[in-house]
C-alpha positions as CSV (number, residue, x, y, z in Angstrom):
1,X,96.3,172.6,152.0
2,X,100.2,172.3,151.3
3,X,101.5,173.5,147.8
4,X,103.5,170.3,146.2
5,X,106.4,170.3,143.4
6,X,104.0,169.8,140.5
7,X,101.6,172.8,141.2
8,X,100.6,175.6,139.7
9,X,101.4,178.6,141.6
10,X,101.1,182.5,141.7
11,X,104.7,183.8,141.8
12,X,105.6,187.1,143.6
13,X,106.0,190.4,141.8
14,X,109.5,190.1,142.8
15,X,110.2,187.0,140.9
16,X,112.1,186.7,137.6
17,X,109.7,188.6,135.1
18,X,109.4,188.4,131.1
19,X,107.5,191.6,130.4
20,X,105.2,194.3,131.4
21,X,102.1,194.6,129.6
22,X,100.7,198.0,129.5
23,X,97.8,199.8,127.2
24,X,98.6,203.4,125.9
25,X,96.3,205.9,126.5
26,X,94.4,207.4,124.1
27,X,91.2,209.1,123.0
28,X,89.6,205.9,122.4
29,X,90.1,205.0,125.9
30,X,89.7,206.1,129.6
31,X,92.1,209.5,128.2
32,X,89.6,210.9,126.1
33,X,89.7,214.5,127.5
34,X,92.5,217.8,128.1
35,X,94.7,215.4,130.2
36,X,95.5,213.1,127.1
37,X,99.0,214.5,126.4
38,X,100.3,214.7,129.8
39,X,99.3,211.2,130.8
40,X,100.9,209.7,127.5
41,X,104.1,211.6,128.3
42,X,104.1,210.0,132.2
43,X,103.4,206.7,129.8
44,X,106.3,207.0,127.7
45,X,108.5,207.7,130.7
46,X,107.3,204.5,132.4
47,X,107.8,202.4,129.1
48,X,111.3,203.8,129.3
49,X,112.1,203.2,132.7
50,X,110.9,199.4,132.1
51,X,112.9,198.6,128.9
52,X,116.2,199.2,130.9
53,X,115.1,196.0,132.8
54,X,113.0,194.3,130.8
55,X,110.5,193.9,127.8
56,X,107.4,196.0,127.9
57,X,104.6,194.9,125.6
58,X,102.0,197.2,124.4
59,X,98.5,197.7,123.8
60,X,97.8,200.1,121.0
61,X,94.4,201.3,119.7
62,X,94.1,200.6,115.9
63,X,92.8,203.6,115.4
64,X,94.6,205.9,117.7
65,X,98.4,204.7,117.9
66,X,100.9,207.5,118.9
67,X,102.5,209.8,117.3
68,X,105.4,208.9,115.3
69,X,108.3,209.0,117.4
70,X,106.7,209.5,119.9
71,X,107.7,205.5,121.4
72,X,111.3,204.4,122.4
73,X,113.1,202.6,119.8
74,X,113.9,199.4,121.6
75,X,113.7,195.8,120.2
76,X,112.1,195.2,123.7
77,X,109.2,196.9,123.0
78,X,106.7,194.6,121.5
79,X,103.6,196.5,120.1
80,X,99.9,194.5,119.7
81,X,97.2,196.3,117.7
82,X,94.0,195.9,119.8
83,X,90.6,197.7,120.9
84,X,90.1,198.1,124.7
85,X,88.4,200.5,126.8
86,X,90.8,201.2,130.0
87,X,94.4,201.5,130.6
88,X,94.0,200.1,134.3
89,X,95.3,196.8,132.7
90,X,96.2,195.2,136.1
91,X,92.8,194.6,136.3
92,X,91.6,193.0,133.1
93,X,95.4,191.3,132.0
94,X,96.3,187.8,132.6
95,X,97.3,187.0,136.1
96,X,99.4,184.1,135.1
97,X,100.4,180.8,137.3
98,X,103.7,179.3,137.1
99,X,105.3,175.5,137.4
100,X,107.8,173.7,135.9
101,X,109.3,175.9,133.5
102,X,104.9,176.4,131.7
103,X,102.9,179.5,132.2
104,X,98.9,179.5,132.8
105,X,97.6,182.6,131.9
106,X,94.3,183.3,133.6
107,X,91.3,185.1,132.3
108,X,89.1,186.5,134.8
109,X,85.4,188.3,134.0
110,X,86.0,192.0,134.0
111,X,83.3,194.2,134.3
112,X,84.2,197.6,135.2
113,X,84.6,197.5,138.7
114,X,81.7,196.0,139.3
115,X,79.9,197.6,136.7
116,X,80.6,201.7,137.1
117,X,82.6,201.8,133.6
118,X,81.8,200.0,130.4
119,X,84.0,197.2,129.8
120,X,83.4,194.9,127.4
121,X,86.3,195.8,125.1
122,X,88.5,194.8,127.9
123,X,86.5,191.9,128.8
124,X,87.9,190.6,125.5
125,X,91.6,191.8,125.5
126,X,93.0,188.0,127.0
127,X,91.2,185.9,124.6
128,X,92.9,188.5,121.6
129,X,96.3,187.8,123.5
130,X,96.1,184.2,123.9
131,X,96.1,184.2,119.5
132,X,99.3,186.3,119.5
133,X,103.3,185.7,119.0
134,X,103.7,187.7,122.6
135,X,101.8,184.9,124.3
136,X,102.5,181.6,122.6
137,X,104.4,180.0,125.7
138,X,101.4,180.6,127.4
139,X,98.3,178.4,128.1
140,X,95.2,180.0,128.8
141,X,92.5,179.8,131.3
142,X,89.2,181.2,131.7
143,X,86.9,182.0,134.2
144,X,83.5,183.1,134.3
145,X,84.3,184.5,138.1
146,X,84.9,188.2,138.5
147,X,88.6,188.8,139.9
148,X,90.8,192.3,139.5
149,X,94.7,191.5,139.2
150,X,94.9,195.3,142.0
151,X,92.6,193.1,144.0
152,X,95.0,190.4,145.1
153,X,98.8,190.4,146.1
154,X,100.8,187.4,146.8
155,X,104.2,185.8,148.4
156,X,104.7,183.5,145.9
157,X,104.0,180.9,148.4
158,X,100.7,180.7,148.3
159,X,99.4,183.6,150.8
160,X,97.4,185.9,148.9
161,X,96.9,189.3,150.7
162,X,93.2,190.5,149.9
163,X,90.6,193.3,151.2
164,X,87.0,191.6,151.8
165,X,85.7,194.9,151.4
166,X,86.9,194.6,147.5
167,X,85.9,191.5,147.0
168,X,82.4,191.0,149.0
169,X,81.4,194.5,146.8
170,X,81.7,192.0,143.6
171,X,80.0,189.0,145.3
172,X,77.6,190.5,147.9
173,X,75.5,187.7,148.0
174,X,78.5,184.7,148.4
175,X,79.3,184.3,151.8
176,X,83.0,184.8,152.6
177,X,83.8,181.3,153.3
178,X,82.9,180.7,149.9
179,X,84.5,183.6,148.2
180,X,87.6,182.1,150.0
181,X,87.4,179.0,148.7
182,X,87.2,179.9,145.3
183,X,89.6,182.5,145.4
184,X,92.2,179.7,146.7
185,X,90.9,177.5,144.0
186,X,90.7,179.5,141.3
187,X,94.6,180.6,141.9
188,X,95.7,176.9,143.5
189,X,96.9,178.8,146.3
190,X,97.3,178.1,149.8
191,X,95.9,180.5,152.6
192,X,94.1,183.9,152.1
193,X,95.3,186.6,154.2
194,X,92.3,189.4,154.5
195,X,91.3,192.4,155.9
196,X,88.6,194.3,155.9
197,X,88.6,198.3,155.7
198,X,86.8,200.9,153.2
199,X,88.8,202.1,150.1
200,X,91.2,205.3,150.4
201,X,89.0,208.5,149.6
202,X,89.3,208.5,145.5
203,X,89.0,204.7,145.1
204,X,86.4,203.7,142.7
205,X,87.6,200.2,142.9
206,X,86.1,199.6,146.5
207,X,89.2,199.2,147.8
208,X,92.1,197.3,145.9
209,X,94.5,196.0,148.0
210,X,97.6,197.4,146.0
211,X,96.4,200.7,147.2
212,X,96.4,200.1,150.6
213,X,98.8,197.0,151.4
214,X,101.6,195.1,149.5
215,X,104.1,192.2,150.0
216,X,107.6,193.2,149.8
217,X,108.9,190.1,150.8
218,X,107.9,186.4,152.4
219,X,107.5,188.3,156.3
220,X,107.2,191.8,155.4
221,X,104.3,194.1,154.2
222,X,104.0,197.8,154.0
223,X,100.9,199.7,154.1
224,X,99.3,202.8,153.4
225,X,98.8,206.1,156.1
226,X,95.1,207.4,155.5
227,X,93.6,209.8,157.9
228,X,94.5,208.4,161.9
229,X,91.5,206.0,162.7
230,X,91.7,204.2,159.0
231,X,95.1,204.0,159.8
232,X,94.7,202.6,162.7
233,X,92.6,200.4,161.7
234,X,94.7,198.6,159.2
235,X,97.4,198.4,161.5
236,X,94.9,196.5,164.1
237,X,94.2,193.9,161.4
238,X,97.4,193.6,159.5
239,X,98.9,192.8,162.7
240,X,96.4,189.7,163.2
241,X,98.1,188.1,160.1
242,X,100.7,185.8,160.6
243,X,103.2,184.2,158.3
244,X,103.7,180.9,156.7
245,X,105.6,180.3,160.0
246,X,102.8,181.3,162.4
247,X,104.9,184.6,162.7
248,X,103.7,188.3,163.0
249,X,104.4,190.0,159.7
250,X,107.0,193.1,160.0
251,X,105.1,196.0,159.5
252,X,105.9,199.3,157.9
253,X,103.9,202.4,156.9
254,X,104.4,204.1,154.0
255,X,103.6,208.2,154.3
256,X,100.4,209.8,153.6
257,X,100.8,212.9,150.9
258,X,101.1,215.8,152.9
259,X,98.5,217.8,151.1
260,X,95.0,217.0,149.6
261,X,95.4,216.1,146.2
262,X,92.5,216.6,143.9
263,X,91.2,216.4,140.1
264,X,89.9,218.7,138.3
265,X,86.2,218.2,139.6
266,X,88.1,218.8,142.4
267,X,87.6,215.1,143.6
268,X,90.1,213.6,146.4
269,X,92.5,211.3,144.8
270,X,93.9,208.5,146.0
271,X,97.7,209.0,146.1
272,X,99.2,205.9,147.3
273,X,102.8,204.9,147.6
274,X,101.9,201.1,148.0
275,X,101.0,201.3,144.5
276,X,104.3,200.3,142.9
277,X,105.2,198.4,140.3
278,X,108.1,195.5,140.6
279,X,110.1,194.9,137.7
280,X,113.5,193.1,136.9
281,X,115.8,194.5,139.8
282,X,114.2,197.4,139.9
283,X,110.9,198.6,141.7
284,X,109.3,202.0,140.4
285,X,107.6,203.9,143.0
286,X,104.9,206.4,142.1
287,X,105.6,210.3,142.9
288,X,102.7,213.1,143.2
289,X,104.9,216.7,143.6
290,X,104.6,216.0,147.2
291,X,107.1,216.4,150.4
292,X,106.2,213.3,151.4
293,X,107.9,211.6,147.9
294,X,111.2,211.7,149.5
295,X,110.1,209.7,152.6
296,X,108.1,207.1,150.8
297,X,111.9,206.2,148.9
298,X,113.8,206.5,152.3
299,X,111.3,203.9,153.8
300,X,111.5,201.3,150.7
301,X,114.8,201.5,149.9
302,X,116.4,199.6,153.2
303,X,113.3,196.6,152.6
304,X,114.4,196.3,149.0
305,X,118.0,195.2,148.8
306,X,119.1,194.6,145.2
307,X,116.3,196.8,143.8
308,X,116.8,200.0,142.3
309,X,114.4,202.3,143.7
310,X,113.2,204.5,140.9
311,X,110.8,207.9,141.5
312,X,108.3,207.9,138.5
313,X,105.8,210.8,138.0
314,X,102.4,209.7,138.3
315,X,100.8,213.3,139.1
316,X,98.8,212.7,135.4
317,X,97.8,209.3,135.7
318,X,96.4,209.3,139.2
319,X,94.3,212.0,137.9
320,X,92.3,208.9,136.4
321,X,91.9,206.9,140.3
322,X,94.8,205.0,139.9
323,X,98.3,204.8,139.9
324,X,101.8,203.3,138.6
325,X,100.5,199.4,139.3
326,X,97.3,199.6,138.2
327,X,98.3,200.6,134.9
328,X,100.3,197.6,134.3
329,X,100.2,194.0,134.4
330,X,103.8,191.9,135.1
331,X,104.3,188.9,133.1
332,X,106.5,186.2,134.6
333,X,109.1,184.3,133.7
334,X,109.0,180.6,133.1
335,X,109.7,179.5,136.7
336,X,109.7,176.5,138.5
């Protein structure tokens, strides 16, 4: 199937964005617990660090906004009063399509990773969007199939990069031929690029692939270190992939943490560098106190001309299984 001028189309993170939606943590959410104050201080930082690029809008709980002052002033920061239940909203916001100038805003089911958390507030969070001032140039979509925005990554060019693990945990009983085609479907995309491996220990997503693989441009994708075999691994079957052009995709590994890091059940957590966040010339990279922080800039920086790399504490928020990505949801510009 070739892509044509007049369709609908998933950009890449890279591309020309109008905002980043996030959800601020509170006790009515995910947060509700001694880590509260700490993971809204790593919040406000990343708000910050977006502004300077871009617009950020916000998801704030009715009933639990922040403190005063605690928020940058900024006429960028656009603040809508809504329930939900997570902040992970990569995973519940609108992964929106692009063409000719009009943006589709898809609504996938959401149910909590397939079904470990309760989340039927966020289950209802796009339909609240699509009646707001935020989202008026938008047209919404939705779909009664079960699709996480961590679950997919894309080139803009119609290759989205996918792990079947994820995906077959939410569908056991479809086979993957069918799975495939509904995926491409669903995001009038082109070819699905997949591979197959368990989650990072700390995953209770089943294996998202923005914690274990990511686009950073057209014939280049970096990947996650685990422990040597999973490694291994995912270098055997990301180097089956090939690129629009029948290529072999450049391949580059991003450093494990040197230490175990763990919460306070003393649970391994799934540190990953691949799990940053693109915004307006500028790419945010998630850092956990380790050594291995450092290299995981050194290694991005040359694939990333034109970006500003930018280290952002996330030692709080992957506390909660996820990291600087997940907790936010890029909206795109009006492209062609």
């Amino acid at each position: 199937m070739m892509m044509v001028a007049d369709q609908w189309r998933l950009p890449a993170e890279w591309e020309k964005q109008s905002a980043t939606l996030l959800a601020w943590p509170c006790r009515k959410t995910d947060w509700d617990g001694p880590l509260l104050a700490a993971v809204q201080q790593e919040f406000v930082q990343l708000i910050e660090a977006i502004l300077v690029h871009q617009d950020v809008v916000l998801l704030v709980h009715p009933d639990a906004p922040p403190a005063s002052g605690q928020l940058p002033a900024s006429p960028r920061l656009r603040i809508i009063e809504l329930i939900y239940n997570d902040t992970w909203c990569r995973d519940y916001g609108p992964i929106s399509l692009v063409n000719a100038g009009q943006r589709l805003a898809l609504d996938f089911t959401f149910n909590g990773w397939g079904g470990k958390f309760d989340a039927s507030l966020d289950n209802r969070v796009n339909q609240a969007l699509s009646r707001t001032a935020c989202f008026e140039n938008f047209q919404f979509r939705q779909h009664l199939f079960e699709l996480e925005g961590g679950a997919i990554d894309c080139d803009g060019q119609g290759a989205i990069l996918l792990n079947w693990h994820c995906i077959s945990q939410r569908y056991p009983q479809m086979s993957r031929g069918t799975l495939e085609q509904e995926i491409l479907k669903l995001l009038e995309a082109e070819r699905i690029l997949g591979i197959d491996i368990p989650p990072l220990p700390g995953d209770d997503t089943d294996g998202h692939i923005d914690t274990i693989a990511r686009f950073v441009n057209n014939d280049t994708i970096v990947f996650q270190q685990g422990d040597p075999e999973w490694t291994q691994n995912l270098r055997e079957q990301l180097e089956g992939l090939r690129t629009r052009a029948g290529q072999s995709y450049q391949l580059v590994a991003l450093p494990a943490v040197s230490g175990t890091h763990v919460n306070e059940d003393g649970d391994t957590l799934a540190t990953s560098y691949a799990n940053f966040l693109f915004i307006n010339q500028a790419v945010l990279v998630p850092n956990y106190g380790d050594a291995a922080d450092h290299r995981a800039l050194d290694i991005l920086r040359p694939l990333l001309p034109g970006h500003e790399l930018i280290s952002l504490n996330a030692r709080t928020i992957v506390q909660g299984n996820g990291s600087i990505h997940c907790c936010a949801m890029n909206l795109p510009a009006p492209l062609a």
